[in-house]
C-alpha positions as CSV (number, residue, x, y, z in Angstrom):
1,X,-32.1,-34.7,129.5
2,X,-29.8,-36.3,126.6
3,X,-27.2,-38.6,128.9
4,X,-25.0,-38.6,131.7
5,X,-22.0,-37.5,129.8
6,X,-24.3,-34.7,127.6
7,X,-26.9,-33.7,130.0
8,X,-28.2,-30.9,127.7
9,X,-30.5,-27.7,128.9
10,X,-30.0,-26.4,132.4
11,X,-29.2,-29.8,133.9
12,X,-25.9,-31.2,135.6
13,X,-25.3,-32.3,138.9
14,X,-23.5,-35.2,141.0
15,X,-24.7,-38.7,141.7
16,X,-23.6,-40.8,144.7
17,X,-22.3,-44.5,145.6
18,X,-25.7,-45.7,147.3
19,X,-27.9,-48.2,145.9
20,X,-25.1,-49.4,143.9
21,X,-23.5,-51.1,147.2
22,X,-25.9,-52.3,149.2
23,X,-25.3,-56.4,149.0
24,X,-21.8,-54.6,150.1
25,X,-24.3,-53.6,153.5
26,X,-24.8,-57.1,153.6
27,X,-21.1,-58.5,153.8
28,X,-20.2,-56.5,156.1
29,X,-22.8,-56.8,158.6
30,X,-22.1,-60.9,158.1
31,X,-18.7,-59.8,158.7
32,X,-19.4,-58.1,162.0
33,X,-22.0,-60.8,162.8
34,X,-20.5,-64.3,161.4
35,X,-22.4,-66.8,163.5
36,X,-26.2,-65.4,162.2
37,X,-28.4,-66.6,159.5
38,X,-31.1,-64.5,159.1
39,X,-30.8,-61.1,158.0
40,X,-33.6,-58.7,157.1
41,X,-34.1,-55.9,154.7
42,X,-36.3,-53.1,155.5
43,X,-37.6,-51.6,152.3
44,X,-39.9,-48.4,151.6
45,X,-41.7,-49.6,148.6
46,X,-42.7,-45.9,147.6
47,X,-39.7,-45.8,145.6
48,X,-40.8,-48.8,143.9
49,X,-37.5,-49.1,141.2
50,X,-35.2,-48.4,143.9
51,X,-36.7,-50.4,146.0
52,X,-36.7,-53.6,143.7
53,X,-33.4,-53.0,142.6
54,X,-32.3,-53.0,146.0
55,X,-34.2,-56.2,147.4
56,X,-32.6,-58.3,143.7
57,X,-29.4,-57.3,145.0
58,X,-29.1,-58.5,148.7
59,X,-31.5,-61.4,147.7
60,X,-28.7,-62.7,145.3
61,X,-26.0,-61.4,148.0
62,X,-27.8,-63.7,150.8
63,X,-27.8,-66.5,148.0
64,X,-23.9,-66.2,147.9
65,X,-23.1,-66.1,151.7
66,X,-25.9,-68.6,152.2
67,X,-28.1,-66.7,154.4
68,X,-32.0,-66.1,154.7
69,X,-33.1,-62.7,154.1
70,X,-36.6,-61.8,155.1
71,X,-37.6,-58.7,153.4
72,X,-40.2,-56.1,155.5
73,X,-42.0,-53.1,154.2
74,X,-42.6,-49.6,155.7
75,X,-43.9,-46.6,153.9
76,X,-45.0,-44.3,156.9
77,X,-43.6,-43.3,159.9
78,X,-46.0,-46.0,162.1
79,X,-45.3,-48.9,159.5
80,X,-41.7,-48.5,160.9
81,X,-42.3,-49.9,164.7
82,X,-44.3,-52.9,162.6
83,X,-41.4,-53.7,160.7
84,X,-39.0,-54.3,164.0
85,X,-41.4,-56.0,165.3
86,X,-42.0,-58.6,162.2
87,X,-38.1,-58.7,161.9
88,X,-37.8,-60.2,165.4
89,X,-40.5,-62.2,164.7
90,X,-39.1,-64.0,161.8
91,X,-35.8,-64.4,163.7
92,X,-33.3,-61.9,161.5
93,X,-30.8,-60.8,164.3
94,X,-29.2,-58.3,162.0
95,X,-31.3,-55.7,159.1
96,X,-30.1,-53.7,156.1
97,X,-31.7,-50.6,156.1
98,X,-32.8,-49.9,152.8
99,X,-31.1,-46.5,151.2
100,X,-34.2,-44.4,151.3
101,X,-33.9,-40.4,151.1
102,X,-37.5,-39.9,152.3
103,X,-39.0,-41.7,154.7
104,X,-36.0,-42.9,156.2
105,X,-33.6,-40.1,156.2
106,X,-36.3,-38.2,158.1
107,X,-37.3,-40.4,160.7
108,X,-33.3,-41.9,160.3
109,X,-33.0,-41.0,164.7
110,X,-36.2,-43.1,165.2
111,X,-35.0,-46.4,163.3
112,X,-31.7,-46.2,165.2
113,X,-33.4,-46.3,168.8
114,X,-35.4,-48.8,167.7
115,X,-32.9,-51.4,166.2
116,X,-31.7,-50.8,170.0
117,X,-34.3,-51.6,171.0
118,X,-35.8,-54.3,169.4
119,X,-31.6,-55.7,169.5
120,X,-31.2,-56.0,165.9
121,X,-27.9,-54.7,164.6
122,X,-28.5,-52.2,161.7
123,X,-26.4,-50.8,158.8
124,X,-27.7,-47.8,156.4
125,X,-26.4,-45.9,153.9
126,X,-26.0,-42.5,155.4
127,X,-23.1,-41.2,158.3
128,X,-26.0,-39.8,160.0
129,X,-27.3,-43.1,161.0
130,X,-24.3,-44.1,163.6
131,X,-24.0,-40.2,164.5
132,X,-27.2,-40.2,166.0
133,X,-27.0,-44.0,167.5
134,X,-26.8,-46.4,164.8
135,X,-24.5,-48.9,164.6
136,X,-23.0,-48.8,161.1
137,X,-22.9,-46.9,158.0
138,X,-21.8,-48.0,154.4
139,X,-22.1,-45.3,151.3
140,X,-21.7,-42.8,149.5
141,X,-19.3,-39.7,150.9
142,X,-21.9,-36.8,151.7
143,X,-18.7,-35.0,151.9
144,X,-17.6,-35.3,148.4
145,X,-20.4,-35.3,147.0
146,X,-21.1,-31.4,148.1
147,X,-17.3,-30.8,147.6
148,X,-18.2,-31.6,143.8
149,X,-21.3,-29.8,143.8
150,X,-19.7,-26.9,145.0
151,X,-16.9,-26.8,142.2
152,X,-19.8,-27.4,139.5
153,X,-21.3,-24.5,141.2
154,X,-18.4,-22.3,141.1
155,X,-17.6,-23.2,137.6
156,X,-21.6,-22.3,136.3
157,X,-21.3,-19.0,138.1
158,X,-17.9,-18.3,135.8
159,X,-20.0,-18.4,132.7
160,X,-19.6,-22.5,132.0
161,X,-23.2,-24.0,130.1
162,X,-24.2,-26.6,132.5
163,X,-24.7,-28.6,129.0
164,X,-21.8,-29.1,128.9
165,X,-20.8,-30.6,132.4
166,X,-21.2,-33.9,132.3
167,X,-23.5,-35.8,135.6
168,X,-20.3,-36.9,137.6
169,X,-20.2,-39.8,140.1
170,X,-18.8,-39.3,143.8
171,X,-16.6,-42.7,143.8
172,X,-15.3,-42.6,147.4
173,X,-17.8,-44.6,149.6
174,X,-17.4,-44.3,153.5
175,X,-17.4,-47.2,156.9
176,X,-18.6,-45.7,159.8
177,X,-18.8,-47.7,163.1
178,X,-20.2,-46.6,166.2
179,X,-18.8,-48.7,169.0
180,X,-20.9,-47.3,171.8
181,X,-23.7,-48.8,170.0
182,X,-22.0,-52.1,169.4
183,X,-21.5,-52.6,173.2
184,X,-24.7,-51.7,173.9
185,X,-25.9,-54.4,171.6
186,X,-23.2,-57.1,173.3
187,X,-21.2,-57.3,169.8
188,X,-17.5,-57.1,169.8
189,X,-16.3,-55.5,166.4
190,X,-13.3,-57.5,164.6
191,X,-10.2,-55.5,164.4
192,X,-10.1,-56.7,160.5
193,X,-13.4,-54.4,160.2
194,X,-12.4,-51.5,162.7
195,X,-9.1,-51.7,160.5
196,X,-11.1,-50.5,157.3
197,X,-13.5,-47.8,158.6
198,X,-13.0,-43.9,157.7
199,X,-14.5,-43.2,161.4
200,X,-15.0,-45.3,164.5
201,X,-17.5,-43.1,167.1
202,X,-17.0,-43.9,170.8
């Protein structure tokens, strides 16, 4: 592949607003929870560059709001479990879930019961995550990105080299909030962060 804007050969595609704003996961989760401390980070260090990119960012985010971050670890579907129970055991009372599109997109059902269980107010990167019991979601629009996808698509099948489409970015990231969740965790969302999310599921 050449570069983003010259991808060269048979390559093109779309790339999405994920990793980029996850110390954004942060801020809004010490938004929603203003009176805690300690937040974790649960990490699956298969991805090892996303992964460290990931843990520099909310470690210099928690710097900035003055919080502690305690950062867990969970490559396998078992390690998962472990990692809630660490978290309560260092005291974080609120966890960035790490933007993972392996491990924890599959298993994405799993980690919302158990932040629910274990208490520990979650935020991931996917609308997914509050659709099947999460709290909140902060990312990149699925949506948009296919809708670009699918025009790429259209315009390949017209005769266009995909050489000469450049990699585009999906700008439009998306707050989901699922308040069912919320009052099942005992937290009472601020009005100034219902007032910015793109969905609120009750």
């Amino acid at each position: 592949m050449g570069n983003l804007s010259r991808p060269e050969g048979n390559l093109t595609g779309i790339t999405s607003l994920n990793v980029e704003v996850t110390a954004k996961r942060l801020e809004l989760l010490h938004e929603l929870l203003p009176e805690v401390g300690d937040f974790g980070l649960l990490l699956n260090p298969s991805d090892h560059v996303v992964a460290e990119t990931q843990m520099r960012q909310l470690q210099t985010a928690a710097r900035d709001l003055r919080l502690r971050l305690h950062v867990v670890q969970a490559s396998s579907e078992r390690e998962i479990e472990a990692a809630f129970a660490k978290l309560t055991e260092l005291g974080s009372r609120g966890v960035v879930i790490g933007g993972d599109v392996g491990l924890f997109a599959n298993h994405i059902a799993r980690i919302a019961e158990l932040a629910v269980r274990y208490s520990i107010p979650a935020v991931y990167n996917f609308r997914d995550f509050p659709a099947v019991g999460g709290l909140m979601s902060y990312g990149g629009s699925l949506t948009e990105s296919y809708r670009l996808a699918g025009i790429y698509t259209g315009r390949i099948l017209k005769g266009e080299k995909p050489a000469d489409l450049p990699v585009q970015q999906a700008t439009k990231v998306e707050l989901i909030v699922n308040l069912k969740t919320a009052k099942s965790l005992g937290i009472t969302v601020p009005m100034s962060l219902l007032g910015r999310a793109d969905e609120i599921i009750e």
